[in-house]
C-alpha positions in Angstrom: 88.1 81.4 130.8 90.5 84.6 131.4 89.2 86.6 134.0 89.5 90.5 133.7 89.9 92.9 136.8 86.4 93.8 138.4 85.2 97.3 137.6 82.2 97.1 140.5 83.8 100.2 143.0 85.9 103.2 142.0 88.9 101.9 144.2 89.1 98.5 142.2 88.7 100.7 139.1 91.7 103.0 139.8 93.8 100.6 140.4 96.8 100.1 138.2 96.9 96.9 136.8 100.4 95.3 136.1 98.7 91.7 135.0 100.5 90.3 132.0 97.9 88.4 130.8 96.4 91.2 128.6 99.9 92.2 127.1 99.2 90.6 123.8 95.5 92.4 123.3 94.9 95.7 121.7 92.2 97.5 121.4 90.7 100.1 119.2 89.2 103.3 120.7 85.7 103.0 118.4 85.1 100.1 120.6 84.7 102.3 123.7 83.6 105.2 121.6 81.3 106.8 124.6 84.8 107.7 126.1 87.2 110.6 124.8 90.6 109.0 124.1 92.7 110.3 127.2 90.1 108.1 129.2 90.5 105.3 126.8 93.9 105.5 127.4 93.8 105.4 131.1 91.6 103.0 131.2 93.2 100.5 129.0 96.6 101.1 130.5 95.2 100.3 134.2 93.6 96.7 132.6 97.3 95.8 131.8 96.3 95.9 127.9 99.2 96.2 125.6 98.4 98.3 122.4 96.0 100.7 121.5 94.3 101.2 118.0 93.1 105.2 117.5 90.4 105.9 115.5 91.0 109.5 113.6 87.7 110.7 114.6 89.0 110.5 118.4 91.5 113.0 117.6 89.4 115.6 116.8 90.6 119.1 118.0 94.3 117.4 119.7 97.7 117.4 118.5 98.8 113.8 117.4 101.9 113.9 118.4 100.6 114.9 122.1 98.5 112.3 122.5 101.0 109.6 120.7 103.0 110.6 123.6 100.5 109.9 126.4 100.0 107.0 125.0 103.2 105.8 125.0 103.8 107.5 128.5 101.0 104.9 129.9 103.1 102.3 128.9 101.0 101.1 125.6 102.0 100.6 122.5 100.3 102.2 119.2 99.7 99.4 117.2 97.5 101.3 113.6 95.9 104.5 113.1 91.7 103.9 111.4 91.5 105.1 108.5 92.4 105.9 105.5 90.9 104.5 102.0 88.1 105.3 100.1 89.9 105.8 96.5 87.5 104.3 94.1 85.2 106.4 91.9 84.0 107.1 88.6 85.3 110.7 89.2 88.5 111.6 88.4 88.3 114.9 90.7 87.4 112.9 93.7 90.3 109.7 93.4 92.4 112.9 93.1 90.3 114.1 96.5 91.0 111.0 98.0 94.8 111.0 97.6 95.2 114.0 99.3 92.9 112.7 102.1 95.5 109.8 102.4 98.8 111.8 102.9 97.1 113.6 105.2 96.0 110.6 107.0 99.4 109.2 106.4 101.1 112.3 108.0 98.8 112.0 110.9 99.7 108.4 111.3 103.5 109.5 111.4 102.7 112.2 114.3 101.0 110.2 116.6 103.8 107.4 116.1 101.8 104.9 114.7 103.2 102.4 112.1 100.3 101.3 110.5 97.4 102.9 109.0 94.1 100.7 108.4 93.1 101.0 104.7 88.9 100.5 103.9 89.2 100.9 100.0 86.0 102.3 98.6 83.9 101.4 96.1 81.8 102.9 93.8 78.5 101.3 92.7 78.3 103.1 89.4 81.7 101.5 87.8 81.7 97.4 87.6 83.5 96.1 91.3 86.7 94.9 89.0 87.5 98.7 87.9 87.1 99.9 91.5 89.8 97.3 92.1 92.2 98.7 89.8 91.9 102.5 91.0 92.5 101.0 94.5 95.8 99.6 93.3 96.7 102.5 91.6 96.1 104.5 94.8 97.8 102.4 96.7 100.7 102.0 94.5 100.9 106.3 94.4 101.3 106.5 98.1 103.7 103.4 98.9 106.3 105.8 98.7 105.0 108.4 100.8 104.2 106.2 103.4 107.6 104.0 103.4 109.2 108.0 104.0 107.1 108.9 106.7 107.9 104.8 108.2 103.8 103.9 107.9 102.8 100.7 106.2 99.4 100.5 104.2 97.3 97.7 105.3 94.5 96.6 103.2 91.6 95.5 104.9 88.8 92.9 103.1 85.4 94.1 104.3 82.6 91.4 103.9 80.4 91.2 100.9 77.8 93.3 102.3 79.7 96.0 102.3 80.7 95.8 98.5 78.3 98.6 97.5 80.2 101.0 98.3 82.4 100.8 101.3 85.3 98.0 100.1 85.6 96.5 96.2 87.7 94.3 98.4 86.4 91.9 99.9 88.3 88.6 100.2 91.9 87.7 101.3 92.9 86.5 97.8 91.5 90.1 96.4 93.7 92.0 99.2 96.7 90.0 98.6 96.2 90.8 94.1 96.4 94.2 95.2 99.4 94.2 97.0 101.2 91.5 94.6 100.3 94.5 91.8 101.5 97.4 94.0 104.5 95.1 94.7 105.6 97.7 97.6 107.1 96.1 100.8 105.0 98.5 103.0 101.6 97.1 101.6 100.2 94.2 103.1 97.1 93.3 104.6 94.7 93.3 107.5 93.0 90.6 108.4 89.2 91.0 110.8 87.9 87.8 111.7 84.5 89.9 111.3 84.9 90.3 107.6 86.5 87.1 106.4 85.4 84.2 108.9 82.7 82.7 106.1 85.6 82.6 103.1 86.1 79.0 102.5 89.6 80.2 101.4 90.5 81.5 104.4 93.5 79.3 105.5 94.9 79.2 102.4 95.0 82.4 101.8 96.5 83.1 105.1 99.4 80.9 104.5 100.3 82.5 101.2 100.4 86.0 102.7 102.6 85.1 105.3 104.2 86.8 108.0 105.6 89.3 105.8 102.0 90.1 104.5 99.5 89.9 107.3 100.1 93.5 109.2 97.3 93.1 111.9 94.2 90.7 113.0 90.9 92.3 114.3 88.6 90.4 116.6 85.3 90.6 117.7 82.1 88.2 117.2 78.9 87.8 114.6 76.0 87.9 116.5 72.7 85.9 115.5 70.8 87.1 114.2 72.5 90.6 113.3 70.2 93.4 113.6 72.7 96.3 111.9 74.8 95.4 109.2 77.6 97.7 110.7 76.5 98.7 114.2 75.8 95.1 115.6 79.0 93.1 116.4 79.4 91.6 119.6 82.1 90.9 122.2 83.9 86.9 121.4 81.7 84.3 122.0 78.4 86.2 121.4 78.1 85.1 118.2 78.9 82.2 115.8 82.7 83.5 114.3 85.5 80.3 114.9 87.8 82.4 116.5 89.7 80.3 118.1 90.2 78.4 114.7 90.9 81.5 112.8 93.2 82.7 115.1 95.5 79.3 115.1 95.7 80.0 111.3 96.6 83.2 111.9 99.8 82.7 113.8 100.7 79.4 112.0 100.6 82.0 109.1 103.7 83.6 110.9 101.9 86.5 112.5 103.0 87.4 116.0 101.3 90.7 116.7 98.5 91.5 118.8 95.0 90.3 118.8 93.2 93.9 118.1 89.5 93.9 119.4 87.0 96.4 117.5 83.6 96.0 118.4 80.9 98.9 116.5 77.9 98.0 118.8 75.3 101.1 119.4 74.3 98.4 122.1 77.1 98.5 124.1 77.9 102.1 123.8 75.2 102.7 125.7 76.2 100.5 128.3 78.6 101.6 131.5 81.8 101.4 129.0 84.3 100.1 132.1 81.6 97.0 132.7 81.8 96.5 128.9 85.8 96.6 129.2 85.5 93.9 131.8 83.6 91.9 130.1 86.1 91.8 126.6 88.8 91.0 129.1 86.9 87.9 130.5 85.9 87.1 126.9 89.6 87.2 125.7 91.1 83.8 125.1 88.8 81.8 126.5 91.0 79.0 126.8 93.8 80.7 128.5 93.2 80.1 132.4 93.2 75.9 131.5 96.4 76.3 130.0 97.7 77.8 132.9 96.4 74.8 135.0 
């Protein structure tokens, strides 16, 4: 098991924390939501973490281009911007809404310096799941462009079945990679989170057919059991029942060599002392890490 730098006293918390162990995790700001993102940022620098996903909501009321640089002045990299998507309806008006919500999204992405916006597609529970499908592709197909000039790749994210009412028409790996075999643009590709798409008994397959040049990120967290929240109930690895150790071998023997992104929505642990619930992802990270250093 990795171990994670104490967070008991304000002296160990401050710090700075040049381990090299964490280089190769990222993680999003939603999972620490209690904090605003210039702490997140601190704190996730001083851990030694790599990368750093921003949610948009946590740059309400700042300049993206301000805080892409203090991010990047803390020495972490900005691996995706969360999120754009949300294109399928039965109204015309609003997939027109929707586009412009995207470049704007798109733009933002560009500011802050990120390289990847996170795409949850939409549905729309009055039209039949294939249709919503189809305006997703178109969407997606519209803005390629845009986003190749502003140097931001799309990636599609598969949300589990649950969430097929009205949050994702997408939800496997072999839907996500249709979509992006129709759009047929270079800077489409997919995202793949463990969360969403550990059940599929597709999984590896699928992985190997996107391929490196495909897969543009892999989220991690774990399934607890039994769930209580359909959305605000995921736990911290190896609090639950995802293979992610497995997953994750398929992953890179896919040809993916980026980081391992944790994003954890949990009203449960946002209520908890947010540097104690960074420790513990830390230990939790690559459990298998410390025997291979043996």
């Amino acid at each position: 098991m990795s171990g994670g730098p104490t967070t008991g006293s304000s002296t160990q918390r401050d710090a700075p924390n040049t381990n090299e162990r964490y280089k190769g995790l990222c993680l999003h700001t939603v999972t620490t939501k209690p904090w605003p993102i210039e702490t997140a940022v601190e704190r996730y620098a001083r851990a030694g973490i790599g990368g750093i996903t921003v949610w948009r909501e946590a740059l309400s009321g700042r300049s993206p281009e301000v805080i892409g640089s203090r991010i990047r002045d803390a020495g972490l990299s900005i691996v995706s911007l969360c999120r754009g998507g949300f294109f399928a309806s039965v109204n015309p008006d609003d997939r027109e809404h929707a586009l412009e919500v995207n470049r704007a999204a798109i733009r933002e992405a560009q500011e802050l310096g990120a390289p990847l916006i996170v795409l949850v597609c939409g549905a729309d529970p009055r039209q039949p799941l294939a249709e919503s499908r189809e305006q997703i592709a178109d969407a997606i197909e519209t803005l390629a462009p845009f986003a190749r000039e502003c140097g931001v790749k799309l990636g599609i994210e598969p949300l589990h079945p649950m969430y097929a009412d009205t949050r994702s028409a997408i939800v496997t790996l072999r839907q996500a990679r249709e979509v992006c075999e129709a759009v047929g643009a270079e800077n489409a590709g997919v995202v793949v989170d463990a969360y969403h798409v550990w059940w599929d008994p597709d999984l590896e397959a699928e992985l190997a057919k996107l391929g490196r040049d495909r897969i543009f990120g892999y989220h991690i967290c774990d399934w607890r059991v039994p769930t209580e929240h359909m959305l605000t109930d995921r736990g911290i690895m190896r609090e639950g029942c995802i293979p992610l150790k497995q997953i994750g071998s398929s992953v890179r023997a896919a040809g993916f060599s980026g980081f391992e992104e944790v994003e954890i929505f949990s009203t449960r642990l946002w209520a908890e002392d947010q540097d104690e619930v960074l420790d513990r992802i830390l230990r939790a990270w690559k459990p298998a890490q410390k025997k291979r250093e043996v």
